[in-house]
PDB file of N, CA, C and O in Angstrom:
ATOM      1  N   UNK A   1       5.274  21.009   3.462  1.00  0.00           N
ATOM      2  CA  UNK A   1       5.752  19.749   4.010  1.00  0.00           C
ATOM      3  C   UNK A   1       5.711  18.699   2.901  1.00  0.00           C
ATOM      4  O   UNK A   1       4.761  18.519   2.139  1.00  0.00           O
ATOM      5  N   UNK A   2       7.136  17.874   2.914  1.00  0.00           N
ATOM      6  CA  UNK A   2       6.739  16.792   1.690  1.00  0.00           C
ATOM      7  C   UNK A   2       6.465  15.605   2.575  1.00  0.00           C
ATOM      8  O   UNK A   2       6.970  15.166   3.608  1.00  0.00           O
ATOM      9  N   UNK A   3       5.237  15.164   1.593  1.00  0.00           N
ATOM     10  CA  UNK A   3       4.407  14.079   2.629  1.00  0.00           C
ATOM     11  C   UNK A   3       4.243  12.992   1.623  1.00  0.00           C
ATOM     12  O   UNK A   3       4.265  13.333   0.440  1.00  0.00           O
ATOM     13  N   UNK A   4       4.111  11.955   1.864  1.00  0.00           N
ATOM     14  CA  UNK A   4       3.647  10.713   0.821  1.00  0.00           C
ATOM     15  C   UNK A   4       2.917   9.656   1.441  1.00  0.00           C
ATOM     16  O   UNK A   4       2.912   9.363   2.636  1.00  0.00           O
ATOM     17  N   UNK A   5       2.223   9.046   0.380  1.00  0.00           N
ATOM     18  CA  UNK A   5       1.397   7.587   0.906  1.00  0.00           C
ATOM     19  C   UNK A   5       1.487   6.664   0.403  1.00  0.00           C
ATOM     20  O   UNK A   5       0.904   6.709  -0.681  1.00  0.00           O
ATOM     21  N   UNK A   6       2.282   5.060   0.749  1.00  0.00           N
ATOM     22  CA  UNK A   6       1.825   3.744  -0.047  1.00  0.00           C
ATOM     23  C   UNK A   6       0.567   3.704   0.726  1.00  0.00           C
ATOM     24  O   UNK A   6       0.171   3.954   1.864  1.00  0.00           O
ATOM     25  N   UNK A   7       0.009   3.177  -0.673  1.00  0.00           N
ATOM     26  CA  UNK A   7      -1.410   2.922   0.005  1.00  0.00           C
ATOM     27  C   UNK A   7      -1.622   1.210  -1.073  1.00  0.00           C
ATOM     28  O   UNK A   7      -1.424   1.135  -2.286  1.00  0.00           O
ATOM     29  N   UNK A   8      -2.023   0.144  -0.226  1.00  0.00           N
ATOM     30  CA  UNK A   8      -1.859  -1.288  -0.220  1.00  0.00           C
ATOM     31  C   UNK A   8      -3.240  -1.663  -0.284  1.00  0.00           C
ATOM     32  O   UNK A   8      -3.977  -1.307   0.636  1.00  0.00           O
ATOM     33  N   UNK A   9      -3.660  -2.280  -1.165  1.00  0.00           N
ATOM     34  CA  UNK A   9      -5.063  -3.198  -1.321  1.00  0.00           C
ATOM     35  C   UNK A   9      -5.235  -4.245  -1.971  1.00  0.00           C
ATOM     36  O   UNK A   9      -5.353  -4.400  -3.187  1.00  0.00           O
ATOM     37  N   UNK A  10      -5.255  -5.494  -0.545  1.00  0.00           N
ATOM     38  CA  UNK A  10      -5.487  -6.555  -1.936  1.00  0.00           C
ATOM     39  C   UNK A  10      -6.829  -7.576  -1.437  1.00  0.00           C
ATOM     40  O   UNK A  10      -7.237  -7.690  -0.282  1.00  0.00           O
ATOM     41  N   UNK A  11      -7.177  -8.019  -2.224  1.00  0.00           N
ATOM     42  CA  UNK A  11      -8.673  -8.837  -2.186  1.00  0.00           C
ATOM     43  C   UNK A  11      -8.184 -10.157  -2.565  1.00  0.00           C
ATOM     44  O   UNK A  11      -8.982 -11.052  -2.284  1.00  0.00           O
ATOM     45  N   UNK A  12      -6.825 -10.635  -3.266  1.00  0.00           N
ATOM     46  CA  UNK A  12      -6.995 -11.902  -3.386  1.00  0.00           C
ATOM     47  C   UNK A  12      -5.528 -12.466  -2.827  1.00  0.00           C
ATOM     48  O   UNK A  12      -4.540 -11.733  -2.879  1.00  0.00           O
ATOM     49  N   UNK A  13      -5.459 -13.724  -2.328  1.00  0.00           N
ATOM     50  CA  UNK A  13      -3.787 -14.249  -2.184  1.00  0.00           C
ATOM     51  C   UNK A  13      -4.202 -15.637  -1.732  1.00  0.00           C
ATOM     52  O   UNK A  13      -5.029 -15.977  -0.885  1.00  0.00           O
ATOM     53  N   UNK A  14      -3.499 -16.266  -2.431  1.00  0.00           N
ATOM     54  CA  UNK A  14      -3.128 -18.379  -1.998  1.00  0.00           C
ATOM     55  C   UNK A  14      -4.961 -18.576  -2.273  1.00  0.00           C
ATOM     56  O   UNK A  14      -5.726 -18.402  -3.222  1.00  0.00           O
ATOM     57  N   UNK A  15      -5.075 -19.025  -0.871  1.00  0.00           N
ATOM     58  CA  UNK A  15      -6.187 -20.430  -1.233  1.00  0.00           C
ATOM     59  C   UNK A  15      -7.833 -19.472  -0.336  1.00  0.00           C
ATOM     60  O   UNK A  15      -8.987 -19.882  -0.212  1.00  0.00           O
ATOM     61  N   UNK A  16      -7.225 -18.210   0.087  1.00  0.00           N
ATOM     62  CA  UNK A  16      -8.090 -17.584   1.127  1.00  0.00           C
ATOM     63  C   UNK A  16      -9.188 -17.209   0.149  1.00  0.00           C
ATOM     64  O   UNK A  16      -8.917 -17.073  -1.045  1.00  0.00           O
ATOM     65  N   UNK A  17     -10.482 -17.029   0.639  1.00  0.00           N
ATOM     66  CA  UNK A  17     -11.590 -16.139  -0.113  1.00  0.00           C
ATOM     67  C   UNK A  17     -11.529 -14.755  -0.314  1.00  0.00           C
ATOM     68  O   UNK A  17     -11.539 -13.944   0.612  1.00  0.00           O
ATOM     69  N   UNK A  18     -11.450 -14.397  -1.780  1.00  0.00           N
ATOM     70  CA  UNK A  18     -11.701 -13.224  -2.408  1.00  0.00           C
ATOM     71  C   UNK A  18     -12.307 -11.950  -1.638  1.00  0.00           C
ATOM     72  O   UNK A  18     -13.479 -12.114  -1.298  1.00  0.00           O
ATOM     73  N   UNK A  19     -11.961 -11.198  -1.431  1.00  0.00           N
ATOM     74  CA  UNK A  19     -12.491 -10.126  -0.219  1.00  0.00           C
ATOM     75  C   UNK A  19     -13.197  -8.772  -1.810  1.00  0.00           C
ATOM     76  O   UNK A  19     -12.890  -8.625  -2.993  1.00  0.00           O
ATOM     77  N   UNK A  20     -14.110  -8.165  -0.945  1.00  0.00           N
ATOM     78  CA  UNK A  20     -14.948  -7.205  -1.817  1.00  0.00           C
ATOM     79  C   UNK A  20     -14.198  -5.821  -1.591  1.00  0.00           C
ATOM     80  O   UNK A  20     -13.943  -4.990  -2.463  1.00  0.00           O
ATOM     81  N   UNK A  21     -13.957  -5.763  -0.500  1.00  0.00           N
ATOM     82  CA  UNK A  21     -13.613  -4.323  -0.009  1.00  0.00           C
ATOM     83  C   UNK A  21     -12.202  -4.252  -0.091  1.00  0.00           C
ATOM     84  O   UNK A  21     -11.924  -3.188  -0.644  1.00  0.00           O
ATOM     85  N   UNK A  22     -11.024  -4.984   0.246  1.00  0.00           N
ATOM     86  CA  UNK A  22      -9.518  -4.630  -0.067  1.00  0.00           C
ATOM     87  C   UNK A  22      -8.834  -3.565  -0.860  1.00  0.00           C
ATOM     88  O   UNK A  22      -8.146  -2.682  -0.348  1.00  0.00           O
ATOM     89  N   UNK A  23      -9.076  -3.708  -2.227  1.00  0.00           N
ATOM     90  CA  UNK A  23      -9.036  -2.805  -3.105  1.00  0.00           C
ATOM     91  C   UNK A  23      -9.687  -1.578  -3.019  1.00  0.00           C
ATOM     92  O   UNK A  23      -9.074  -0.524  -3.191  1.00  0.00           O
ATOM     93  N   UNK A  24     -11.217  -1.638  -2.695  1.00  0.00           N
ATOM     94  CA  UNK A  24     -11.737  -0.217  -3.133  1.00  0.00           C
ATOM     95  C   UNK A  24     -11.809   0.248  -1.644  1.00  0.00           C
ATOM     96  O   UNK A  24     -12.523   1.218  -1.388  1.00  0.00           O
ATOM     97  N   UNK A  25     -11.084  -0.409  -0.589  1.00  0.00           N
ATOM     98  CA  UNK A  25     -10.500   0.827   0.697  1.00  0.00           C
ATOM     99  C   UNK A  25      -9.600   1.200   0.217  1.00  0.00           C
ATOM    100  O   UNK A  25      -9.639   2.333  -0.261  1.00  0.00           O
ATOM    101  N   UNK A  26      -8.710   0.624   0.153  1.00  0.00           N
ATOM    102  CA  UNK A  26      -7.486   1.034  -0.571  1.00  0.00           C
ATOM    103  C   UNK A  26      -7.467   2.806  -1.441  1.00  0.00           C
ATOM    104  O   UNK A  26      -6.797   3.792  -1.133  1.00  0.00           O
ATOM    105  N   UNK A  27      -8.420   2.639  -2.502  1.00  0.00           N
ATOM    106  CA  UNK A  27      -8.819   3.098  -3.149  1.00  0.00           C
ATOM    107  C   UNK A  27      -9.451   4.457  -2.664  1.00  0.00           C
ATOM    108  O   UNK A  27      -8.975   5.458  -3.200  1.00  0.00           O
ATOM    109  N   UNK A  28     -10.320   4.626  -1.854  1.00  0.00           N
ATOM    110  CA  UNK A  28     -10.605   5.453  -1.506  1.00  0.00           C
ATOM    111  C   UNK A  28      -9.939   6.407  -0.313  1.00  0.00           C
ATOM    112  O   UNK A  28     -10.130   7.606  -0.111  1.00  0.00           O
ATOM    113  N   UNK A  29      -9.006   5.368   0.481  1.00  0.00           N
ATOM    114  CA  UNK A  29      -7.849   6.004   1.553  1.00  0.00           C
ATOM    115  C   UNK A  29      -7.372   6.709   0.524  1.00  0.00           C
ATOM    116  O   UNK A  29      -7.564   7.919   0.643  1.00  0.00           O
ATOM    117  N   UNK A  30      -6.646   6.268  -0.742  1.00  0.00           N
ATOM    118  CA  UNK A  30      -5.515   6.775  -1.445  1.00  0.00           C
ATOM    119  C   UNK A  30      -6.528   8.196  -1.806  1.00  0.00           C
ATOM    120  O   UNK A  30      -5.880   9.233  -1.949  1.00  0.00           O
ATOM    121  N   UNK A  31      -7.559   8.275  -1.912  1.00  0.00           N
ATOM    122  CA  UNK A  31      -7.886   9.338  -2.656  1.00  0.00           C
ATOM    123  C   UNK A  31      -8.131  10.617  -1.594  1.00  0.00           C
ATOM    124  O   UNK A  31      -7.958  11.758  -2.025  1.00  0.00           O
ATOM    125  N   UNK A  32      -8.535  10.408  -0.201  1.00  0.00           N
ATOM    126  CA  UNK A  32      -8.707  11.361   0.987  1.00  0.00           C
ATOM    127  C   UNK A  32      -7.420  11.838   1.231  1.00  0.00           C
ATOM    128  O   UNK A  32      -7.110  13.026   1.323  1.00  0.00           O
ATOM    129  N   UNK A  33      -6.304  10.383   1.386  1.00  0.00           N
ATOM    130  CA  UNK A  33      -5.015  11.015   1.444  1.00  0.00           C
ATOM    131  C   UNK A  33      -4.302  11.963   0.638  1.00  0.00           C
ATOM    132  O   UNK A  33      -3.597  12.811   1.186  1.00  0.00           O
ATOM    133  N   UNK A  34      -4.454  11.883  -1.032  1.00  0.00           N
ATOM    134  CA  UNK A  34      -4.487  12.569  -1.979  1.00  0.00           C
ATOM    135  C   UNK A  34      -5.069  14.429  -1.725  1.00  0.00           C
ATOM    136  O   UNK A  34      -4.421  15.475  -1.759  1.00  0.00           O
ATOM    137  N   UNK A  35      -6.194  14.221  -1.539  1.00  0.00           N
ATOM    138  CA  UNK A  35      -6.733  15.124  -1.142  1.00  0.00           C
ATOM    139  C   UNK A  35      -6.208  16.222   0.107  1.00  0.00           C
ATOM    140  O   UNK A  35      -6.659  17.359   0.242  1.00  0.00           O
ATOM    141  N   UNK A  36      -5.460  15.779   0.720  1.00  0.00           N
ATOM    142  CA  UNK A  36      -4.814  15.787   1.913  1.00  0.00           C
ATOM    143  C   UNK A  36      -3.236  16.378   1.863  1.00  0.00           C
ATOM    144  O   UNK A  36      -2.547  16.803   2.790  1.00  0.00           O
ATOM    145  N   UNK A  37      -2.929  16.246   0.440  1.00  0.00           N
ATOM    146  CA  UNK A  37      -1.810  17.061   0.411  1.00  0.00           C
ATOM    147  C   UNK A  37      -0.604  15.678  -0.139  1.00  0.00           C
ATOM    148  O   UNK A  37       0.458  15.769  -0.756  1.00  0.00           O
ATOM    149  N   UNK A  38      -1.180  14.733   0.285  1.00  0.00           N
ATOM    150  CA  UNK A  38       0.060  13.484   0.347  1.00  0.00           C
ATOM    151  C   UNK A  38       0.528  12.801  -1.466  1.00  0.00           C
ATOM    152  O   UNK A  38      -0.368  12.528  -2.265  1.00  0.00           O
ATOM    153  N   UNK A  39       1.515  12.690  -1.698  1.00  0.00           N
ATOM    154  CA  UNK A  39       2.189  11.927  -3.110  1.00  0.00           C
ATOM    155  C   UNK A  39       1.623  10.706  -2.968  1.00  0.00           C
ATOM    156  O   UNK A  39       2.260  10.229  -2.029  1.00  0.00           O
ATOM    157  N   UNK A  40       1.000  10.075  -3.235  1.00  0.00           N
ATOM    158  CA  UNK A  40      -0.031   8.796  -2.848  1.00  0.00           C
ATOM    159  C   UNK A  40       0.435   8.037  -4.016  1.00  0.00           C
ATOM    160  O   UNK A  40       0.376   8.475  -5.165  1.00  0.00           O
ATOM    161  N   UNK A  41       1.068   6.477  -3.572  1.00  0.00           N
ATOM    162  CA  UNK A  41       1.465   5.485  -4.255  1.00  0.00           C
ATOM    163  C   UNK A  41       0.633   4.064  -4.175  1.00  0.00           C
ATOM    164  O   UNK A  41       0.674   3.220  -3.279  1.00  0.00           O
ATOM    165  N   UNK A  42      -0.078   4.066  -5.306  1.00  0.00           N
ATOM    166  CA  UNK A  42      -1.314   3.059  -4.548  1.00  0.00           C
ATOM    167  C   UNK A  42      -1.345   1.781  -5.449  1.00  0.00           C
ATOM    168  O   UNK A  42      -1.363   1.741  -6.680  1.00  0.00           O
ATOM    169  N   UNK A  43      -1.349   0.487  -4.334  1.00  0.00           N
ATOM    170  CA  UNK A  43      -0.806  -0.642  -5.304  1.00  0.00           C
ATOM    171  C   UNK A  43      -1.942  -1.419  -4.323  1.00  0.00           C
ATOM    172  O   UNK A  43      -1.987  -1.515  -3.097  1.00  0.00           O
ATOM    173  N   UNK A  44      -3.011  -2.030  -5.573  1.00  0.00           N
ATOM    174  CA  UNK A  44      -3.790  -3.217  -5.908  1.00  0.00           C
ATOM    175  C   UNK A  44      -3.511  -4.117  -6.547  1.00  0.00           C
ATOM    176  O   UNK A  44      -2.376  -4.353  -6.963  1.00  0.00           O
ATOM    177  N   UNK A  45      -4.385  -4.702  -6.718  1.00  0.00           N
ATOM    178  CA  UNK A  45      -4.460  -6.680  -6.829  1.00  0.00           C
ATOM    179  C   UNK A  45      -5.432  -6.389  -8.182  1.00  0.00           C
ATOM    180  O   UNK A  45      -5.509  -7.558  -8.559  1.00  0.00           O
ATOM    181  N   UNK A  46      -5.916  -5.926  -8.783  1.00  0.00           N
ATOM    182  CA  UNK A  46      -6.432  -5.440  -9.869  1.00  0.00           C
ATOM    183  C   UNK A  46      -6.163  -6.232 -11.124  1.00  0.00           C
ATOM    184  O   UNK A  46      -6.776  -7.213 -11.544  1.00  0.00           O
ATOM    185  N   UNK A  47      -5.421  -5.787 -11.490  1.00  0.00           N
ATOM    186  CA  UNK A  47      -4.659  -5.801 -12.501  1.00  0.00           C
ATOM    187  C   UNK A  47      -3.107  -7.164 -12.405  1.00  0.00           C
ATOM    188  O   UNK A  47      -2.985  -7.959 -13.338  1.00  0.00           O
ATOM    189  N   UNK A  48      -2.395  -7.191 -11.543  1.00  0.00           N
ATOM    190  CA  UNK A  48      -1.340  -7.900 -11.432  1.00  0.00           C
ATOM    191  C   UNK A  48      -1.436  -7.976  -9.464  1.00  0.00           C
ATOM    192  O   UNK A  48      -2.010  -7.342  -8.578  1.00  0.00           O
ATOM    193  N   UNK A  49      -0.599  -9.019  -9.546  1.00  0.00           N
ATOM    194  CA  UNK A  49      -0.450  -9.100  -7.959  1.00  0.00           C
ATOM    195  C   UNK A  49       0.204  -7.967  -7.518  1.00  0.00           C
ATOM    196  O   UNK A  49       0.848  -7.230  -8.265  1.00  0.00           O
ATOM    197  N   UNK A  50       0.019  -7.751  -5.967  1.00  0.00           N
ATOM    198  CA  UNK A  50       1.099  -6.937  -5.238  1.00  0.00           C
ATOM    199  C   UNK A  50       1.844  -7.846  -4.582  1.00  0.00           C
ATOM    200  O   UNK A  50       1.479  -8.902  -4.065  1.00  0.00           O
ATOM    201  N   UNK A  51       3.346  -7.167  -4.665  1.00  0.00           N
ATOM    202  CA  UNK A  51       4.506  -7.579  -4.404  1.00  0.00           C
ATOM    203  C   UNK A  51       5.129  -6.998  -2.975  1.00  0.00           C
ATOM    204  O   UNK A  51       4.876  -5.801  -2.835  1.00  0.00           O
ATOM    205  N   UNK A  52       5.874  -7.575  -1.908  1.00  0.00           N
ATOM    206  CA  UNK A  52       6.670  -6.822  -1.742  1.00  0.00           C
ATOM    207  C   UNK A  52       7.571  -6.266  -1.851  1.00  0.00           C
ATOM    208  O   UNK A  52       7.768  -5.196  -1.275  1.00  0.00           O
ATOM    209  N   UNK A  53       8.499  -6.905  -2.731  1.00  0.00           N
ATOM    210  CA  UNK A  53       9.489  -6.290  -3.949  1.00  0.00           C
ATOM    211  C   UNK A  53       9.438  -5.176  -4.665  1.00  0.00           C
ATOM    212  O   UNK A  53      10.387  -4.533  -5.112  1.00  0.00           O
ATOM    213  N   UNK A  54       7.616  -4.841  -4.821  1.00  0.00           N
ATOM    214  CA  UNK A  54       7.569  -3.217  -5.510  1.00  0.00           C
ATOM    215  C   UNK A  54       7.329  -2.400  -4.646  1.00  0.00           C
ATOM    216  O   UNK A  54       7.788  -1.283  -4.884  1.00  0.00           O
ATOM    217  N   UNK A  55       6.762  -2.518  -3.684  1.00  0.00           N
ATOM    218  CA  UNK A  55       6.070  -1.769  -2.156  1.00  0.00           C
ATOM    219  C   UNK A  55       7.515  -1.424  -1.828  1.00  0.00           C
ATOM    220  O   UNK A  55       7.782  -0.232  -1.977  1.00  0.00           O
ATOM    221  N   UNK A  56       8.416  -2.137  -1.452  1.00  0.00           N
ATOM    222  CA  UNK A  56       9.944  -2.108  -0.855  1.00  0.00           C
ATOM    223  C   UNK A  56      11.019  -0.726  -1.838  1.00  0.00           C
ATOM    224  O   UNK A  56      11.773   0.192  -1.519  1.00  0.00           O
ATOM    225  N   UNK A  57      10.525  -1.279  -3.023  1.00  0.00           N
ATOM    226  CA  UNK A  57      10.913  -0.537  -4.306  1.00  0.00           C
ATOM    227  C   UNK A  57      11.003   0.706  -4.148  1.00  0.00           C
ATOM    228  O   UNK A  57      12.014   1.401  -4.249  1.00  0.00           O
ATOM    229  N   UNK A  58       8.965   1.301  -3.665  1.00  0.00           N
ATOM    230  CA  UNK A  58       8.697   2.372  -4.185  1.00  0.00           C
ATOM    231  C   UNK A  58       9.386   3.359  -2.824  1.00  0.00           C
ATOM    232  O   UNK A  58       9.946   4.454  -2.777  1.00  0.00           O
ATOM    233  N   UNK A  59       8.919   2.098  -1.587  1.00  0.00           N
ATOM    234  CA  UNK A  59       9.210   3.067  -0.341  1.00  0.00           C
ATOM    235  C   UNK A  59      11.048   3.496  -0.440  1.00  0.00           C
ATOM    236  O   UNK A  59      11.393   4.626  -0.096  1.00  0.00           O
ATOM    237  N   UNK A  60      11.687   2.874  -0.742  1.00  0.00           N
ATOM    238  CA  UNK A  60      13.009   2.928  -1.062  1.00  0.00           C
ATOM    239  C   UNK A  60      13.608   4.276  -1.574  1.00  0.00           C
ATOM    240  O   UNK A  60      14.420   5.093  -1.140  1.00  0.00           O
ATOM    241  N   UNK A  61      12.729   4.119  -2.856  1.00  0.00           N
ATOM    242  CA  UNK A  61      12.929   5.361  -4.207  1.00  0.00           C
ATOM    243  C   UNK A  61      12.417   6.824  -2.957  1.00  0.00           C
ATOM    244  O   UNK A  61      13.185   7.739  -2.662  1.00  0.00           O
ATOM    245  N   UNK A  62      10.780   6.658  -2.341  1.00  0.00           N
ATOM    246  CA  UNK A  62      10.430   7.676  -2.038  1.00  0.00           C
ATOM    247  C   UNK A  62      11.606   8.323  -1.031  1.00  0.00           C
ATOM    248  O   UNK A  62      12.003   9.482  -1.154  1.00  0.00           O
ATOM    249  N   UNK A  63      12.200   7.193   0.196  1.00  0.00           N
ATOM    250  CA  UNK A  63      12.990   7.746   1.294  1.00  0.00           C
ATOM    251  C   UNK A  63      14.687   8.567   0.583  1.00  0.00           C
ATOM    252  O   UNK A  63      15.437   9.471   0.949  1.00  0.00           O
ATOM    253  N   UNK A  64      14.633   7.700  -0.449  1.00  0.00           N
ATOM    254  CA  UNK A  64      16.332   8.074  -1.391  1.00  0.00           C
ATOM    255  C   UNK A  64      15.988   9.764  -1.392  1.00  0.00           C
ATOM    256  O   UNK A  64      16.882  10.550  -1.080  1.00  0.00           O
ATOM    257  N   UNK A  65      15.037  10.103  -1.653  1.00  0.00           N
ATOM    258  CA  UNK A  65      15.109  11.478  -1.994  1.00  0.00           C
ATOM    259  C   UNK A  65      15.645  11.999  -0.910  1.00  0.00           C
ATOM    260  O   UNK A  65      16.779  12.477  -0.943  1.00  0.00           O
ATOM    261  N   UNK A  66      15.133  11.983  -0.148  1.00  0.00           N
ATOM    262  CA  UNK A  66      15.899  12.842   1.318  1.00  0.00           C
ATOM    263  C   UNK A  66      15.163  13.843   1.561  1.00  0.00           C
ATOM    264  O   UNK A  66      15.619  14.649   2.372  1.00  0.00           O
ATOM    265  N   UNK A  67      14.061  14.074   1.069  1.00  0.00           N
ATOM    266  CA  UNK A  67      13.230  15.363   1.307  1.00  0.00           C
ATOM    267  C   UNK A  67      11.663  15.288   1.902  1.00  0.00           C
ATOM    268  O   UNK A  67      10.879  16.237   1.943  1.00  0.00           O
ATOM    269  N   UNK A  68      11.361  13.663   2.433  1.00  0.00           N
ATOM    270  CA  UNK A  68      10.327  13.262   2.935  1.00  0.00           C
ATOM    271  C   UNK A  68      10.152  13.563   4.509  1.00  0.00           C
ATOM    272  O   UNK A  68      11.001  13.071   5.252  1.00  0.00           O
ATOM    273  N   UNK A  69       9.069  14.369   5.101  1.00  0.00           N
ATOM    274  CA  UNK A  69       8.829  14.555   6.262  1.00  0.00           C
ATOM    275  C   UNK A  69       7.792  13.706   6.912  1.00  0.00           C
ATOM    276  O   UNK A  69       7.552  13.584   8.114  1.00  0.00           O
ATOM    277  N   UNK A  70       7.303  13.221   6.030  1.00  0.00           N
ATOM    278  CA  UNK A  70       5.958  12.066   6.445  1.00  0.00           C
ATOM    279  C   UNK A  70       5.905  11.021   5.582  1.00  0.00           C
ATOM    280  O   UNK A  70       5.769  11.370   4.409  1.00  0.00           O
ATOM    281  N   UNK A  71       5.975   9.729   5.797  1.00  0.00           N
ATOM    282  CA  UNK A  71       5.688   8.745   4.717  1.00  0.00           C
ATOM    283  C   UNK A  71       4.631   7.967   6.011  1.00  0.00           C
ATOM    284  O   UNK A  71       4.903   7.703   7.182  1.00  0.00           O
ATOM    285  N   UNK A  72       3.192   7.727   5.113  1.00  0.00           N
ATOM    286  CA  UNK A  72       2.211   6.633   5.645  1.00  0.00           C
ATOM    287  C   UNK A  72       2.205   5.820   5.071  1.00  0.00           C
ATOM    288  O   UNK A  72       2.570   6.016   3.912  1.00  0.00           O
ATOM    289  N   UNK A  73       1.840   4.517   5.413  1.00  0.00           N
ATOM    290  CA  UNK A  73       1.235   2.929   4.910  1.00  0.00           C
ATOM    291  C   UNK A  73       0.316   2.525   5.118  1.00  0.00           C
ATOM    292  O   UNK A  73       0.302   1.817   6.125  1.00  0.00           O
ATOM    293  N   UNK A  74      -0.733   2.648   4.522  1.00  0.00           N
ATOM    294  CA  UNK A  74      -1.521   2.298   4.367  1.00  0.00           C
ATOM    295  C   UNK A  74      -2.337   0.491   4.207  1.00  0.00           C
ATOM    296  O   UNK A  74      -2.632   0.228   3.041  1.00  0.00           O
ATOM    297  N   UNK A  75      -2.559  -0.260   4.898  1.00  0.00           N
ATOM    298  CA  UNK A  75      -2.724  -1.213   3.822  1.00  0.00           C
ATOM    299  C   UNK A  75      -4.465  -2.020   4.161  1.00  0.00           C
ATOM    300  O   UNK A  75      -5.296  -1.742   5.025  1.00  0.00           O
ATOM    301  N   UNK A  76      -4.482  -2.804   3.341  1.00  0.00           N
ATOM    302  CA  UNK A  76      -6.308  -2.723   3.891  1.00  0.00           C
ATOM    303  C   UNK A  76      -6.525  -4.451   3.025  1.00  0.00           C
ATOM    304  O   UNK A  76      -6.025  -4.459   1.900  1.00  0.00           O
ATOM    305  N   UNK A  77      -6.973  -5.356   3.319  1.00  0.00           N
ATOM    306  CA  UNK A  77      -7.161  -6.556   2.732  1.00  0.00           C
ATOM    307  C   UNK A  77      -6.321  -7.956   3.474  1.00  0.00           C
ATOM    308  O   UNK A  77      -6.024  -8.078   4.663  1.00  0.00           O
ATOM    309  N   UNK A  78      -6.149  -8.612   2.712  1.00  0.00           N
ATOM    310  CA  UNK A  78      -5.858  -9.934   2.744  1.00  0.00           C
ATOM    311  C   UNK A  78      -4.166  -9.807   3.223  1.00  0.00           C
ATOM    312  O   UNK A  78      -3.333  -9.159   2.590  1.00  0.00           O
ATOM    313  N   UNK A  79      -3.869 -10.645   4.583  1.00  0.00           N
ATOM    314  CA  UNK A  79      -2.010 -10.321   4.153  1.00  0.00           C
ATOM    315  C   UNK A  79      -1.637 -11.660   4.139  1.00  0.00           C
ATOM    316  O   UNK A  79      -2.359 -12.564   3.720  1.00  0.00           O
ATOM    317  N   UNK A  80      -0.237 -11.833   4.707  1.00  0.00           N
ATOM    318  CA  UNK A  80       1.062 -13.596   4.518  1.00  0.00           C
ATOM    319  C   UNK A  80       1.558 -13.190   6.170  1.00  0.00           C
ATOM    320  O   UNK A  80       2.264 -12.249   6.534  1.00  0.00           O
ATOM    321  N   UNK A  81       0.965 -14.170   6.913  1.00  0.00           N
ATOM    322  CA  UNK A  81       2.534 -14.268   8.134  1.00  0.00           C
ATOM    323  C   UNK A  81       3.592 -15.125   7.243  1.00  0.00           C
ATOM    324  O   UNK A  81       3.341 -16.146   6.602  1.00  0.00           O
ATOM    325  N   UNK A  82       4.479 -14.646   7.328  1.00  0.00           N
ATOM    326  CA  UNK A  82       5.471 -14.766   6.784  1.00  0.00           C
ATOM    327  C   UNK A  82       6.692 -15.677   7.937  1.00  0.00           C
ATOM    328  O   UNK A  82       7.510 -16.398   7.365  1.00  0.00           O
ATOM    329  N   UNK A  83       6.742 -15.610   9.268  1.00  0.00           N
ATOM    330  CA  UNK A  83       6.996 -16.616  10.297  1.00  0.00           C
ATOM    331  C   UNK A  83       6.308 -15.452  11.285  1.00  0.00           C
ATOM    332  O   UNK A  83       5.665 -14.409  11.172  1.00  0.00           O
ATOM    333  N   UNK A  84       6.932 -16.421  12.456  1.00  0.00           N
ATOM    334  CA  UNK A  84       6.398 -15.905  13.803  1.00  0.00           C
ATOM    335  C   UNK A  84       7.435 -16.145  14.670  1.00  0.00           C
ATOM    336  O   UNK A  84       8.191 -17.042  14.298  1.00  0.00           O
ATOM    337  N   UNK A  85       7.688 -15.636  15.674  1.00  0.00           N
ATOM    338  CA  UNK A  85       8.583 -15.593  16.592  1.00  0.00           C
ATOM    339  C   UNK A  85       7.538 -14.997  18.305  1.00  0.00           C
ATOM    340  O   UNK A  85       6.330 -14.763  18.300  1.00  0.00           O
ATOM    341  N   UNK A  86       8.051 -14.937  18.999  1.00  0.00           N
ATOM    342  CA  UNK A  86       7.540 -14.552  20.560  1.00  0.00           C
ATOM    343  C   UNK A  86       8.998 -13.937  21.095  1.00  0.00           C
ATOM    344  O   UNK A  86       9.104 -13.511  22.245  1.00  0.00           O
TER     345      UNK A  86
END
C-alpha cells in the first residue's frame, strides 16, 4: 500500500507564547508513522517558519503521483483562524 504523512509542528507564530511540545510531537508522530510503513513529510518551526504554501506544495506533489492510497495530517502546536463563518 502507498501510504504517506505530512506531519506539522509548530511552537511559535505572531504574538502567542512559545509552546515546548509542538515540534517534538510532531517529531515523534513523524517517526511512529515512519515506522509504520508511511513516506513521512515533516515540517517544523525549527529552523524557518512553516508555511502553508509548502504544506499545500508537498500535499500537491504527493497526490500528483496518482499512486497514494492513504495520505495523513498530522499537525500538533500553535495554529491561525484564518476567518470564521457559521
Amino acid at each position: 500500500m502507498n501510504r504517506a504523512a505530512i506531519v506539522i509542528g509548530v511552537d511559535r507564530t505572531g504574538n502567542l507564547p512559545v509552546l515546548r511540545a509542538g515540534a517534538s510531537g510532531a517529531r515523534e508522530m513523524a517517526a511512529w508513522l515512519d515506522g509504520e510503513g508511511f513516506d513521512v513529510r515533516l515540517f517544523v518551526d525549527d529552523q524557518q517558519p512553516v508555511t502553508a504554501s509548502r504544506i499545500t506544495d508537498e500535499i500537491a506533489n504527493l497526490i500528483d503521483q496518482g499512486t497514494l492510497e492513504q495520505l495523513v495530517i498530522y499537525f500538533s502546536g500553535h495554529g491561525f483562524l484564518h476567518s470564521y463563518s457559521t
